[in-house]
Each structure stands twice: as structure tokens, then as C-alpha cells.
Backbone as a ProteinNet text record, in pm:
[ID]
protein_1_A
[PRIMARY]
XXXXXXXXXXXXXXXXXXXXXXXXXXXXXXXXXXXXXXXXXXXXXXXXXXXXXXXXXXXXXXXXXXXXXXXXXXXXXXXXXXXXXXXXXXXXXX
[TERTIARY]
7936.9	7869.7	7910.4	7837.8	7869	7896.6	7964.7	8025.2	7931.8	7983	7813.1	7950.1	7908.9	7932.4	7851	7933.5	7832.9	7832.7	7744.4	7715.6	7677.5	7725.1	7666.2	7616.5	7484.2	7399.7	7390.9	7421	7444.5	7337.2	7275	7106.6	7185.9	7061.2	7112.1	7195.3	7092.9	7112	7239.6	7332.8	7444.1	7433.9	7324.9	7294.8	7320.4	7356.9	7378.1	7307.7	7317.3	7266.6	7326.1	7336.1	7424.8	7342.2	7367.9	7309.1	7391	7369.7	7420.6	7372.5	7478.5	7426.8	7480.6	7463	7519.4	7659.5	7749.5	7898.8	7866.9	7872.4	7886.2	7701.2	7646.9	7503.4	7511.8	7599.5	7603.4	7675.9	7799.9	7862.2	7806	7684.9	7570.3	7462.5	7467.6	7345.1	7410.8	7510.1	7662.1	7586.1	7596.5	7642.1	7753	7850.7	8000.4	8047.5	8136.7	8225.7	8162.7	8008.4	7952.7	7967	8012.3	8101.8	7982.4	8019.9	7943.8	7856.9	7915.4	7821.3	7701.4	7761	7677.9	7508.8	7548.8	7449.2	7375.1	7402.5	7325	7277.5	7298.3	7245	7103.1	7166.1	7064.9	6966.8	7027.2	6905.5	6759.2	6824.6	6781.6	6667.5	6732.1	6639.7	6524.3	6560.2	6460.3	6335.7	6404.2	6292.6	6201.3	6265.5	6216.2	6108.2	6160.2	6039.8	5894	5957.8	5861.5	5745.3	5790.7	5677.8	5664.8	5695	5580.8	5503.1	5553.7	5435.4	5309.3	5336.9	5241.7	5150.2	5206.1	5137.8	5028.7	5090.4	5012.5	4931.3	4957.9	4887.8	4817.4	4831.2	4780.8	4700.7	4690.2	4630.2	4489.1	4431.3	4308.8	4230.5	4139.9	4143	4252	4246.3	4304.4	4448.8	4564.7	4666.9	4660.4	4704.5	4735.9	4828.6	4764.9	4855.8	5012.4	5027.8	5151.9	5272.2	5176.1	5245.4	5265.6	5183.8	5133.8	5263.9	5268	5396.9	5534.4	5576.9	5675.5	5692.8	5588.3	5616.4	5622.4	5639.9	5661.4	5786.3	5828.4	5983.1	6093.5	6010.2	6101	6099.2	5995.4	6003.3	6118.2	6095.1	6210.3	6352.5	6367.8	6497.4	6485.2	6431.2	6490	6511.7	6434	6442.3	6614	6598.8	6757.5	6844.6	6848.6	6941.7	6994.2	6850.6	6874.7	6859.5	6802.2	6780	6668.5	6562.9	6453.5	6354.7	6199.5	6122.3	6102.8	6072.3	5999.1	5932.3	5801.6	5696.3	5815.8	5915.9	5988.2	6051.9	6094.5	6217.9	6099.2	6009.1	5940.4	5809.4	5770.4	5697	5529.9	5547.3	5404.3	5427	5330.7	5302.6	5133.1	5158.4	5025.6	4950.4
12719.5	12608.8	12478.6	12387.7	12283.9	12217.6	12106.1	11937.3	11846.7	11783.5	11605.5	11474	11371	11273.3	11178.3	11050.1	10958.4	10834.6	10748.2	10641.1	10539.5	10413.8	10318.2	10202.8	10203.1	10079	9960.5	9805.6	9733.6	9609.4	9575.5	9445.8	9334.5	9253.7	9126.7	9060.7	9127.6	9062.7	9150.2	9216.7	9284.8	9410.3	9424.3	9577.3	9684.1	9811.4	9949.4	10036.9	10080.7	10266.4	10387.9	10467.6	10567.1	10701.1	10696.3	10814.4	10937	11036	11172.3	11227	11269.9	11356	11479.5	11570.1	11674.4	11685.4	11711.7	11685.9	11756.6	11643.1	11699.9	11637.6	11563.6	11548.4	11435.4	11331.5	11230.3	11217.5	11281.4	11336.4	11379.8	11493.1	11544.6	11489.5	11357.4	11229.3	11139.9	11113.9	11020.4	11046.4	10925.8	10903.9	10889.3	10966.1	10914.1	10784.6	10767.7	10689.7	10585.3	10635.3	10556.8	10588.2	10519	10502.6	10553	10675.9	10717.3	10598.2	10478.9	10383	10344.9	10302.3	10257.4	10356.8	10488.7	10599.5	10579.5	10591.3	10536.8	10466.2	10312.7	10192.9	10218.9	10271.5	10243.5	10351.9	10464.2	10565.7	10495.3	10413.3	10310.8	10238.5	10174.1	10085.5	10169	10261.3	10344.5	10390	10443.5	10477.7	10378	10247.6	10147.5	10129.5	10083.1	10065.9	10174.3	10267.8	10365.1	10398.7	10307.1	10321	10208	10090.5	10004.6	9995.5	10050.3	10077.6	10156.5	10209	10336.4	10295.8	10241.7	10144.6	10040.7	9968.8	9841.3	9886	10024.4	10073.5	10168.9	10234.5	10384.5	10411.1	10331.2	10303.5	10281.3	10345.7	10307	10155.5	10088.9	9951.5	9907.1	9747.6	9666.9	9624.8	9613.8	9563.8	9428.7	9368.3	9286.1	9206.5	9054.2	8945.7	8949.6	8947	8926.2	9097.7	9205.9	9299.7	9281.2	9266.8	9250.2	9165.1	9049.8	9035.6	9082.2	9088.3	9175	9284.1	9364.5	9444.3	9433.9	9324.8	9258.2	9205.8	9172.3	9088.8	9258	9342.2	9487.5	9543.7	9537	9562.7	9504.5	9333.2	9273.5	9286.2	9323	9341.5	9500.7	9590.6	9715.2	9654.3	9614.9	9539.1	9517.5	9403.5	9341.6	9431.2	9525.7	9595.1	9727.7	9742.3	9909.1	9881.8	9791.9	9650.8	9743.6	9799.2	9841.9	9836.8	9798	9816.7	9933.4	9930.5	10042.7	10128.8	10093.8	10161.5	10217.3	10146.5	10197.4	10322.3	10336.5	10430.8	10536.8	10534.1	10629.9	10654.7	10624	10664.1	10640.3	10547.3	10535.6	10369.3	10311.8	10211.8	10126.2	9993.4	9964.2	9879.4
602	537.5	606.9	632.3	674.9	580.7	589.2	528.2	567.9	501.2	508.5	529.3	537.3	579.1	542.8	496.1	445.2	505.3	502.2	562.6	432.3	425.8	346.8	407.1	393.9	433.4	325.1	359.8	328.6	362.9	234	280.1	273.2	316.9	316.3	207.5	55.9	-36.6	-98.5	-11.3	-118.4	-149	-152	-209.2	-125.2	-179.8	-55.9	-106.5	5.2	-30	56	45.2	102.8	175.1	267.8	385.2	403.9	380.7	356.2	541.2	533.4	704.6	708	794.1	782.5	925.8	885.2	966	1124.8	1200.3	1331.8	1416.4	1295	1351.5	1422.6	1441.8	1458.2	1581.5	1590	1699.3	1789.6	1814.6	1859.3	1918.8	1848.6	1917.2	1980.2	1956.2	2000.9	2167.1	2262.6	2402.5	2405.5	2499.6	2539.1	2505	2436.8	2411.9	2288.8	2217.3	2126.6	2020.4	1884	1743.3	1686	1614.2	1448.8	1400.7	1388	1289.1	1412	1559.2	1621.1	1660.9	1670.9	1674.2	1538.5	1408.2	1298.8	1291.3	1351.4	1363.7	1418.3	1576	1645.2	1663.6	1614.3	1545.2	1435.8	1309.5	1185.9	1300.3	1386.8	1460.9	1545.1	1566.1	1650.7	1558.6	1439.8	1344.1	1279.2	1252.8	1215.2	1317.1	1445.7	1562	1569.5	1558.1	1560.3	1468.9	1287.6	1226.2	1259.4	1253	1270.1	1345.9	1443.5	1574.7	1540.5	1484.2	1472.1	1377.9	1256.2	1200.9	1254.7	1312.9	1397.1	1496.8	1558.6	1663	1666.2	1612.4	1531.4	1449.9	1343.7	1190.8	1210.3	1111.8	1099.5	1099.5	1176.7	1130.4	1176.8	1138.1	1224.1	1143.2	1154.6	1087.6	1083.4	956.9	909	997.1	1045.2	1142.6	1086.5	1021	969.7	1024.1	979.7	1007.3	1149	1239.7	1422	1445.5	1377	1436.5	1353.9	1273.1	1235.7	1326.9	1368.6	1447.2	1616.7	1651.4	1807.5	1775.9	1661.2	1661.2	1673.1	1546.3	1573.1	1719.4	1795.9	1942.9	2002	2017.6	2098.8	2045.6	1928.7	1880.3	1935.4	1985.3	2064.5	2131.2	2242.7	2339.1	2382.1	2322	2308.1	2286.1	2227.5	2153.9	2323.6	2322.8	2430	2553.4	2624.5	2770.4	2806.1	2754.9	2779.4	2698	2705.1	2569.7	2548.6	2439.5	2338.2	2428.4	2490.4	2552.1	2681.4	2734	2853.6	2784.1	2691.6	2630.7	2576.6	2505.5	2455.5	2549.1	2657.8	2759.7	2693.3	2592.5	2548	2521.9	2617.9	2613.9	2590.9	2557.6	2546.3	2587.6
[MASK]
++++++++++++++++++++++++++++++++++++++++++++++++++++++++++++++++++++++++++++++++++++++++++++++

């Protein structure tokens, strides 16, 4: 049987919530020498990027201006974060 491991995510406003993983999954996605929290992070950010994209790009009809950019600020914050865009790292660009 495996063990879990937890993670607590923390909002702006104070509030948490807690991420259950299964022991050893994180370790497993880990690049050499990169911290448990930092692989969660930037896992969080990957998934985040990925719906809004899909959203804004994908979706039936046209997205909402507001979402369009929310979802160019979540781009450049990969961006920033991984020193490659989105479309560079996931081989689908637009």
C-alpha cells in the first residue's frame, strides 16, 4: 500500500487547502536537485496555463476580453517562471 503526503496551499486572502498525493509522486516528477514544494508549484502553474489556454483557444466561440488577457498574463508568468513559452514547452503554438 502506498502512503500520501500532503501539501497545503495558501491564497492570497489566508485561506488553505490541502493536496493529498500519493508518496513518491512528486519525487518521480522532481528534476535533479528540485524541492517537493517547487515541483507542486510549478506543476499548479502548468495546469493552470493549460486550462486557460484551452479555454481561450479551444472553446467554442470567442472568449471573453477579459479572460484573453488573464490568460496572456498566465502565459508570461510560465514564461518567466520556466525561460520558455508555453507554445515552446508544449509544442503547440499559436
Amino acid at each position: 500500500m502506498v502512503d500520501t503526503e500532503t501539501y497545503t496551499i495558501e491564497g492570497p486572502d489566508g485561506e488553505t487547502d490541502e493536496l493529498e498525493l500519493p508518496e513518491g509522486l512528486v519525487d518521480a516528477l522532481a528534476e535533479q536537485g528540485e524541492s517537493p514544494t517547487t515541483v507542486v508549484t510549478e506543476i499548479a502553474l502548468l495546469s493552470f496555463v493549460q486550462r486557460s489556454h484551452a479555454i481561450v483557444h479551444h472553446a467554442e466561440g470567442e472568449a471573453p476580453a477579459d479572460l484573453t488577457e488573464i490568460n496572456e498574463k498566465a502565459e508570461e508568468l510560465f514564461e518567466e517562471r520556466f525561460g520558455m513559452t508555453f507554445g515552446e514547452a508544449t509544442g503547440h503554438d499559436h
